[in-house]
N, C-alpha and C positions, 0 to 999 in steps of 0.2 A: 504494500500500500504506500501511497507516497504521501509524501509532507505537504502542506502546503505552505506560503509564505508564512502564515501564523505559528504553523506548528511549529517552522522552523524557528522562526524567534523565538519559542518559547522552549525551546527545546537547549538554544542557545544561553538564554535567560540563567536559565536552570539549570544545567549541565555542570557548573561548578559546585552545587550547592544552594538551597533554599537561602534567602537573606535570614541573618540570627536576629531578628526582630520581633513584636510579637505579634503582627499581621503578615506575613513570610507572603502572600495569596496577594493579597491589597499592594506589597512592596510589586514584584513582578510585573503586576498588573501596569501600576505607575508606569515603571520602564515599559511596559509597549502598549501605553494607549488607552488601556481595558480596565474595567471593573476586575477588582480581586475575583468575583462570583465568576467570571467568564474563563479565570485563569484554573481556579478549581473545577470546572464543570470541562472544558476541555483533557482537563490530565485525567480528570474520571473518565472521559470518552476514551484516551490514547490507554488508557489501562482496560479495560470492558476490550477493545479491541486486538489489544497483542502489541500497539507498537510499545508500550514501556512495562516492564514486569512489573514494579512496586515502586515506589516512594519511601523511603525511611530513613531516620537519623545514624548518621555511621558516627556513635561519640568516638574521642581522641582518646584512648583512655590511658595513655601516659600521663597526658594534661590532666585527666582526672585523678589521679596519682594509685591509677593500679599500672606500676610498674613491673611485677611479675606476671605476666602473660605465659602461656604454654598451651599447646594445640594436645589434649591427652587423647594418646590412642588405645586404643583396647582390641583384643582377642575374644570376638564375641560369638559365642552359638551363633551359626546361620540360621535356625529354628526359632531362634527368640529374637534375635537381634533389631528388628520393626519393632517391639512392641519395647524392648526394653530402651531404646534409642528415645522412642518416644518421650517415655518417665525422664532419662537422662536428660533429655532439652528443656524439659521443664523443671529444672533445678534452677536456681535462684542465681549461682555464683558463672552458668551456663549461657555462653552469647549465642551461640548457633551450635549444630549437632546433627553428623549429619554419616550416612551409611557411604564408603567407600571400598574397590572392592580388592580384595587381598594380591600379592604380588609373593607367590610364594615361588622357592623357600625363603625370600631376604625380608620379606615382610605380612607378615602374617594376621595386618591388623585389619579390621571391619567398619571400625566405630570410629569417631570421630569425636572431640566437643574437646571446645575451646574456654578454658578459662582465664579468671581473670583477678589477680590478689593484690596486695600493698605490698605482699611479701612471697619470695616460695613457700613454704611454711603456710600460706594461707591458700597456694593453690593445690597444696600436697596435702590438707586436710581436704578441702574439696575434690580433690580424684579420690581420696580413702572415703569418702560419702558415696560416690561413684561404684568404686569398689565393694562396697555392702550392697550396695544399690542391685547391682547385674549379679552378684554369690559366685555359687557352681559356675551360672553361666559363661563366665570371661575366664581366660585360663591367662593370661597376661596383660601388660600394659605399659605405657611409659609417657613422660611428659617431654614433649619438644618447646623450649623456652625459644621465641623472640627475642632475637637477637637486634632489629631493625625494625623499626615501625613503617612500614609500606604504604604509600600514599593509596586507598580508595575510590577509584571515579567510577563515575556511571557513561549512559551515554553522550557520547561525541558527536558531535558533526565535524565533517573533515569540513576544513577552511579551502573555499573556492578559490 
């Protein structure tokens, strides 16, 4: 489906980031023209349609001072591993969670979920929550620390 001149500005607009204001819809809008209402009601459109998958806030979380980050993997039943994935993403200290699929022999994990501490120590009690969490079912695990905070973009337009 193609863009139109609006979509593309607004796609533009927004591509960096919502404005951190507290009408983000109203800011946008200003910049090209439009009532905040047109700018929300269109990105409801491009979402209902497929050109944009979500909307959501990507926090800094260094800036927020969880400086122990770790991507903890696990060794999960293929049997269980959907349902217990599930429970896992819904833990509190849990940003995203998600099934990936094994690379054996050199890697043997399934499970995915990223945490997020002030300290190791607080992301290594949250993988042991984890860990009670899944039992029998997980036969291993381990925590990959962030080493680099990666910048996050959504969609682009290439510059004509």
């Amino acid at each position: 489906m193609a863009l139109d001149a609006f979509d593309r500005a607004l796609v533009a607009a927004t591509q960096g980031g919502l404005p951190l204001v507290a009408r983000p819809y109203e800011a946008v809008g200003a910049m090209l023209g439009v009532p905040g209402a047109r700018v929300r009601e269109r990105l409801g459109q491009m979402l209902d349609q497929g050109l944009i998958r979500r909307i959501g806030a990507v926090p800094h979380h260094v800036k927020l001072g969880f400086v122990a980050n770790g991507m903890s993997v696990w060794d999960v039943d293929d049997l269980q591993v959907d349902e217990l994935g599930e429970r896992v993403g819904a833990l509190p200290g849990v940003s995203h969670c998600y099934r990936r699929p094994r690379h054996l022999p050199l890697w043997p994990y399934n499970l995915f979920a990223m945490l997020h501490g002030r300290s190791p120590a607080e992301v290594q009690a949250q993988a042991a929550e984890i860990a009670a969490l899944l039992g029998p079912a997980c036969r291993q695990h381990d925590i990959l620390y962030s080493t680099a905070v990666l910048k996050k973009t959504g969609l682009r337009l290439k510059e004509a």
